[in-house]
GUSE-89106 format. One record per atom (N, C-alpha, C): residue number from 1; residue in three letters; atom name; x, y, z. Coordinates in Angstrom, 1 decimal, m for minus. Last residue first. Example, Ala and Ser with C-alpha at 12.3 -4.5 7.8 and 13.67 -1.06 7.14 Angstrom:
# GUSE-89106
i,aa,at,px,py,pz
2,Ser,N,12.8,m2.2,7.1
2,Ser,CA,13.7,m1.1,7.1
2,Ser,C,12.9,0.0,7.9
1,Ala,N,13.2,m5.7,7.8
1,Ala,CA,12.3,m4.5,7.8
1,Ala,C,13.2,m3.3,7.8
***
This chain:
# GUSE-89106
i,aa,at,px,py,pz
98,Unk,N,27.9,30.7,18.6
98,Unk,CA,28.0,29.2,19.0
98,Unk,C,28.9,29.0,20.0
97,Unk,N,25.5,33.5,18.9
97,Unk,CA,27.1,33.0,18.7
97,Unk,C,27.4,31.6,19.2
96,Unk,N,23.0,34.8,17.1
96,Unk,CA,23.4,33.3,17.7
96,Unk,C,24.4,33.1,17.4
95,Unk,N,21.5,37.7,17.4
95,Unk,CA,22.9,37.2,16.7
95,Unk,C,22.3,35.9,17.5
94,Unk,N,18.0,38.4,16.6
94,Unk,CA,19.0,38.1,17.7
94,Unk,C,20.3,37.7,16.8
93,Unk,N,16.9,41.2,14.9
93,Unk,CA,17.3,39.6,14.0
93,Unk,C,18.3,39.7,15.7
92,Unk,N,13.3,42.6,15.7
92,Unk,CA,14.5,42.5,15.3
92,Unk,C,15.6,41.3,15.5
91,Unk,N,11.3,43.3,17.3
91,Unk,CA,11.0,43.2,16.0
91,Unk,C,12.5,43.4,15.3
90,Unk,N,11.1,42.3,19.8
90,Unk,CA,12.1,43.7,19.9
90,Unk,C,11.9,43.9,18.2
89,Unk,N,9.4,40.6,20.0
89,Unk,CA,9.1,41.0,20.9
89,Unk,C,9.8,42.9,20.6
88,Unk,N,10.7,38.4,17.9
88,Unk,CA,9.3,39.3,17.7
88,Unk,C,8.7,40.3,18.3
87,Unk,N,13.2,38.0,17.1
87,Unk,CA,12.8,38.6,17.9
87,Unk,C,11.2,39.2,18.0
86,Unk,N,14.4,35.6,14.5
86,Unk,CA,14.0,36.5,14.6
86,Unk,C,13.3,36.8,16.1
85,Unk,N,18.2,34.2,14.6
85,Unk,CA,15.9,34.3,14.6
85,Unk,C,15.9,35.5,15.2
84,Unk,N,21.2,33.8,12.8
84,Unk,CA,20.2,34.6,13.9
84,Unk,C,19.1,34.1,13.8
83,Unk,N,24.8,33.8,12.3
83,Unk,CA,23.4,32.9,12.4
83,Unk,C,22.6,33.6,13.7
82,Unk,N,25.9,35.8,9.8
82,Unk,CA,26.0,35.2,11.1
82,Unk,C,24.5,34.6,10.9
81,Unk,N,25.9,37.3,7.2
81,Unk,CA,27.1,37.3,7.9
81,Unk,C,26.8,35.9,8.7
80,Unk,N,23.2,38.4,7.1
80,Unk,CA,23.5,37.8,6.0
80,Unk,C,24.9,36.7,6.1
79,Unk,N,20.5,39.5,8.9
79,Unk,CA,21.7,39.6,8.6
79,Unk,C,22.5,38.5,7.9
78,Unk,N,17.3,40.1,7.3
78,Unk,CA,18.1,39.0,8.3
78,Unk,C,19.5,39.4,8.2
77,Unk,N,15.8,43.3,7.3
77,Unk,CA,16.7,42.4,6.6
77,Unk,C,17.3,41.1,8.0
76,Unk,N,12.5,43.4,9.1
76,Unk,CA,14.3,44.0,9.0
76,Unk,C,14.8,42.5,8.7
75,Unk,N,10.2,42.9,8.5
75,Unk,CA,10.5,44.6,8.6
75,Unk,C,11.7,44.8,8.5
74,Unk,N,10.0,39.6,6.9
74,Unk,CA,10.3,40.2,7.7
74,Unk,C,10.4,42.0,8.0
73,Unk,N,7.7,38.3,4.4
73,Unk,CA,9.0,39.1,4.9
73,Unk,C,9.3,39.9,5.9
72,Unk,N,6.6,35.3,3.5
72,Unk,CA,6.5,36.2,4.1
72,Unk,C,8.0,37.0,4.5
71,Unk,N,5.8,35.7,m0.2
71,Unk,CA,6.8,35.1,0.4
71,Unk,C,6.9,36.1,1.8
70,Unk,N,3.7,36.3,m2.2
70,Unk,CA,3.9,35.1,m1.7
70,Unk,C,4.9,34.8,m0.9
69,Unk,N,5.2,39.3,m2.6
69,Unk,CA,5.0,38.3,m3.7
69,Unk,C,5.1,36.6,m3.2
68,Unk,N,4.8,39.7,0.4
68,Unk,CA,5.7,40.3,m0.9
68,Unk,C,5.7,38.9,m1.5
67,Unk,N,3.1,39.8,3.9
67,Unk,CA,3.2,38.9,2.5
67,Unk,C,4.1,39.7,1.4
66,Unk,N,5.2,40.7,6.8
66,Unk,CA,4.3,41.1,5.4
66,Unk,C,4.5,40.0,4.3
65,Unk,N,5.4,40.2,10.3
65,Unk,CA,5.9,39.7,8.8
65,Unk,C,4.8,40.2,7.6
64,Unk,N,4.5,40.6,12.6
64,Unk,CA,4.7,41.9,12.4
64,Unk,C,4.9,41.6,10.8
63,Unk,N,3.1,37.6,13.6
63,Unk,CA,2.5,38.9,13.3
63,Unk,C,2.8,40.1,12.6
62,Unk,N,5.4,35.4,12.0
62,Unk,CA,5.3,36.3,13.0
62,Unk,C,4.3,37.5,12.6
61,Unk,N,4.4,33.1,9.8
61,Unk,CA,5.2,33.2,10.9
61,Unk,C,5.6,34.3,12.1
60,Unk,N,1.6,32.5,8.1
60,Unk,CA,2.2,33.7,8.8
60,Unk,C,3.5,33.4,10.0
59,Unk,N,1.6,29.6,6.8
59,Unk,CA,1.2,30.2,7.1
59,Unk,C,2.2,31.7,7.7
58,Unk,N,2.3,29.8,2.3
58,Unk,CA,2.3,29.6,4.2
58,Unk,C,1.8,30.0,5.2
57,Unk,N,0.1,29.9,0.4
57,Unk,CA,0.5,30.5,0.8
57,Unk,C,1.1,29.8,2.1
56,Unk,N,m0.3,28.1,m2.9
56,Unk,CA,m0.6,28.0,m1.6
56,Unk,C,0.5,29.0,m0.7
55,Unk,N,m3.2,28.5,m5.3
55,Unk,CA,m1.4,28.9,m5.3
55,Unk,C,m1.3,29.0,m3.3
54,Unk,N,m5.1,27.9,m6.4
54,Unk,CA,m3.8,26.8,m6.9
54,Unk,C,m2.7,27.4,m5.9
53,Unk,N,m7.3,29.5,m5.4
53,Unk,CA,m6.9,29.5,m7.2
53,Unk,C,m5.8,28.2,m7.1
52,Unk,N,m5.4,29.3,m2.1
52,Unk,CA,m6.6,30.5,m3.2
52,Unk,C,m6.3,29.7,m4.5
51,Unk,N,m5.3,28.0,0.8
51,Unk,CA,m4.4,27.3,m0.5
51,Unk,C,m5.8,28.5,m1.4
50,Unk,N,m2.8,28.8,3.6
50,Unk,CA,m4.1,28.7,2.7
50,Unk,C,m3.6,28.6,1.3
49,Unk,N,m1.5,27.0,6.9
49,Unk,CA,m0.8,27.8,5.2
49,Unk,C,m2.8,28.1,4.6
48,Unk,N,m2.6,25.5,8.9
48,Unk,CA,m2.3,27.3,8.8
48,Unk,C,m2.2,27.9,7.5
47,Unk,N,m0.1,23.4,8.3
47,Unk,CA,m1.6,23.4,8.5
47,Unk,C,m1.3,25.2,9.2
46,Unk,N,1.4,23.3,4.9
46,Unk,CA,1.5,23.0,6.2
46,Unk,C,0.4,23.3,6.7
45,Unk,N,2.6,21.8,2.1
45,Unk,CA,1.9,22.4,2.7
45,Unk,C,1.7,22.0,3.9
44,Unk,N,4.4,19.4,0.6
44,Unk,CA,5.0,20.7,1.1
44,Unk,C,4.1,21.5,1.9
43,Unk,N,3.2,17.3,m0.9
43,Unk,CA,4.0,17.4,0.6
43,Unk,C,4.6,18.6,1.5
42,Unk,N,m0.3,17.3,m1.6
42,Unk,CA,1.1,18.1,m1.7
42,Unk,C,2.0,17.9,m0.5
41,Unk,N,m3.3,16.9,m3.1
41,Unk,CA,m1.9,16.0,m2.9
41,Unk,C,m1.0,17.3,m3.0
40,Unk,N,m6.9,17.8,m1.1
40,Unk,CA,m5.2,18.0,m2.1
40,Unk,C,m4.0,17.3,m1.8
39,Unk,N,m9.8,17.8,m0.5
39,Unk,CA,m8.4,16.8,m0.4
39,Unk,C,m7.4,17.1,m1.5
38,Unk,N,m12.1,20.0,1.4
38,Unk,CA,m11.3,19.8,m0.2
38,Unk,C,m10.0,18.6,0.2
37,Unk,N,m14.7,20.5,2.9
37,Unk,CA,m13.5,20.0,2.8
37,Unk,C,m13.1,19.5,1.7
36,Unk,N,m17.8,20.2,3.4
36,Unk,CA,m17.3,21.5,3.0
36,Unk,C,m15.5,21.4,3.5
35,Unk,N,m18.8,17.6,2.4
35,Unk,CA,m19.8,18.8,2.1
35,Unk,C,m19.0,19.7,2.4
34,Unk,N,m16.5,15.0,2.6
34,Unk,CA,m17.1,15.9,1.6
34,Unk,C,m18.1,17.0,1.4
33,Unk,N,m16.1,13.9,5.3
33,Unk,CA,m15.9,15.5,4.7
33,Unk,C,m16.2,15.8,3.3
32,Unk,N,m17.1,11.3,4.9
32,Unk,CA,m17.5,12.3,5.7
32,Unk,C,m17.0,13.7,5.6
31,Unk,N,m14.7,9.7,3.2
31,Unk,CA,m15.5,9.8,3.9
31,Unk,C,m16.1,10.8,5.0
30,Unk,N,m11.8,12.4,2.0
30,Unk,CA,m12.1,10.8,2.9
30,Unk,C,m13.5,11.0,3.0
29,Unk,N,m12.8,13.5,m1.5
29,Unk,CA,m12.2,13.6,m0.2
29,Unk,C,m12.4,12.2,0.8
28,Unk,N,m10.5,11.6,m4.4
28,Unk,CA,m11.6,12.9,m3.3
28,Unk,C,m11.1,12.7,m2.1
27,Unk,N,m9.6,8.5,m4.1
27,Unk,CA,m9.5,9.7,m4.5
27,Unk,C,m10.6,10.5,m4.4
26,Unk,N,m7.2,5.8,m3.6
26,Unk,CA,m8.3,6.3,m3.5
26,Unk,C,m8.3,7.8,m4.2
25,Unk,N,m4.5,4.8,m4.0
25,Unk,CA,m5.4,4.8,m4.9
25,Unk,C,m6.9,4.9,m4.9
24,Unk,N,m3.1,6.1,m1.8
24,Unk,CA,m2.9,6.1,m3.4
24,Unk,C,m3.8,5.7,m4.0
23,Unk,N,m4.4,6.8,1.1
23,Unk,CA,m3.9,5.8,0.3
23,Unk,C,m4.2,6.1,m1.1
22,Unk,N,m3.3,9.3,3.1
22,Unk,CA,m4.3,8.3,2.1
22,Unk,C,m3.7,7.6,1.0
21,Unk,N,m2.3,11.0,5.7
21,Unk,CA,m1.7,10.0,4.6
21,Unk,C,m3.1,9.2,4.3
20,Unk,N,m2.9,14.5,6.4
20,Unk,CA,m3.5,13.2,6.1
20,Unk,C,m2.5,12.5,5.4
19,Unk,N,m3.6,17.5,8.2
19,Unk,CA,m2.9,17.0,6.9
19,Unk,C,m2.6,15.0,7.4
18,Unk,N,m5.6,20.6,8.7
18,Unk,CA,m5.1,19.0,9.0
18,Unk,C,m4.1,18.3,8.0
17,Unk,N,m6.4,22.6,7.4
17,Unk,CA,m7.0,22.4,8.5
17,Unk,C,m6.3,21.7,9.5
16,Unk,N,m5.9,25.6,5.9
16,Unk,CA,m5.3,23.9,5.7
16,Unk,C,m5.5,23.7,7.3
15,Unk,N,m8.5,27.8,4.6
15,Unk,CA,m6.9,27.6,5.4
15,Unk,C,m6.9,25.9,5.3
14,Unk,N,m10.3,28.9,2.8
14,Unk,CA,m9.5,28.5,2.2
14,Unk,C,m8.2,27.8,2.9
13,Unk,N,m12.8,29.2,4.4
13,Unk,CA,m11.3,30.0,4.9
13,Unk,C,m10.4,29.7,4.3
12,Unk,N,m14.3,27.4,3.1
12,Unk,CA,m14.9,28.4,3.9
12,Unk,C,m13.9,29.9,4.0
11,Unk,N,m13.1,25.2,3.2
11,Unk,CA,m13.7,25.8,1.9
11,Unk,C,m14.4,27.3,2.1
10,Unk,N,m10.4,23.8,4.9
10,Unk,CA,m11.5,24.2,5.1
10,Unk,C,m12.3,25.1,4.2
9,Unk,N,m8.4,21.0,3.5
9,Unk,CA,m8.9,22.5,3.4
9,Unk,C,m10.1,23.1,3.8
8,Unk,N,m6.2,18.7,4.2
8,Unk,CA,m7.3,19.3,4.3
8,Unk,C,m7.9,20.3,4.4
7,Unk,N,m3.6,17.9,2.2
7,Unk,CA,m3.7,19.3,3.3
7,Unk,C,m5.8,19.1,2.8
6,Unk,N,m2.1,14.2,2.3
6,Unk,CA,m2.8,15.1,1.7
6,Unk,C,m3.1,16.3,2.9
5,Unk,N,0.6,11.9,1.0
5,Unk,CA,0.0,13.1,2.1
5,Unk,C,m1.1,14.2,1.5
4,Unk,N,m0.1,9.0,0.6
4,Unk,CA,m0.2,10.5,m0.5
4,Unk,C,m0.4,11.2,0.9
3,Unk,N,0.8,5.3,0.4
3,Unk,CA,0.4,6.7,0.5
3,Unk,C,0.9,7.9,0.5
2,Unk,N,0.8,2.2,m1.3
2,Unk,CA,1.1,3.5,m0.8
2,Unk,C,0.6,4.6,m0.5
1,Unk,N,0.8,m1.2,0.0
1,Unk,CA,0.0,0.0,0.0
1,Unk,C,0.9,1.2,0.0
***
């Protein structure tokens, strides 16, 4: 038997509810969600992300982050040099010295 990860989509909020292994050779949605849940094959989508038209967005990683062309972006450049995360609290890139 193989299986297909699938993002269950709530049709309402276009958001990704849940995410499922189904078996390959079934198809639509599982039993009982078919009146307002979609079944999509993608390994890459996560739960939060939304999926509009085909094109799936992530979800939001930090409230202050702006969507630009599908890709969310931070207010301040990551520094490029060193290894950091982001600060949500000070809306700015912590250094991480090893």
């Amino acid at each position: 038997m193989s299986l297909i990860r699938h993002a269950i989509i709530d049709t309402t909020t276009n958001k990704i509810i849940n995410i499922i292994d189904y078996e390959e050779t079934q198809t639509g949605v599982p039993p009982g969600l078919e009146s307002h849940l979609l079944c999509i094959a993608n390994d890459t989508y996560q739960i939060g992300g939304t999926l509009v038209n085909n094109v799936y967005t992530p979800p939001q990683p930090y409230p202050s982050w702006t969507l630009v062309n599908n890709v969310w972006t931070p207010p301040v450049s990551q520094p490029t040099a060193t290894w950091s995360v982001w600060n949500e609290f000070s809306k700015s890139w912590t250094i991480i010295t090893p």
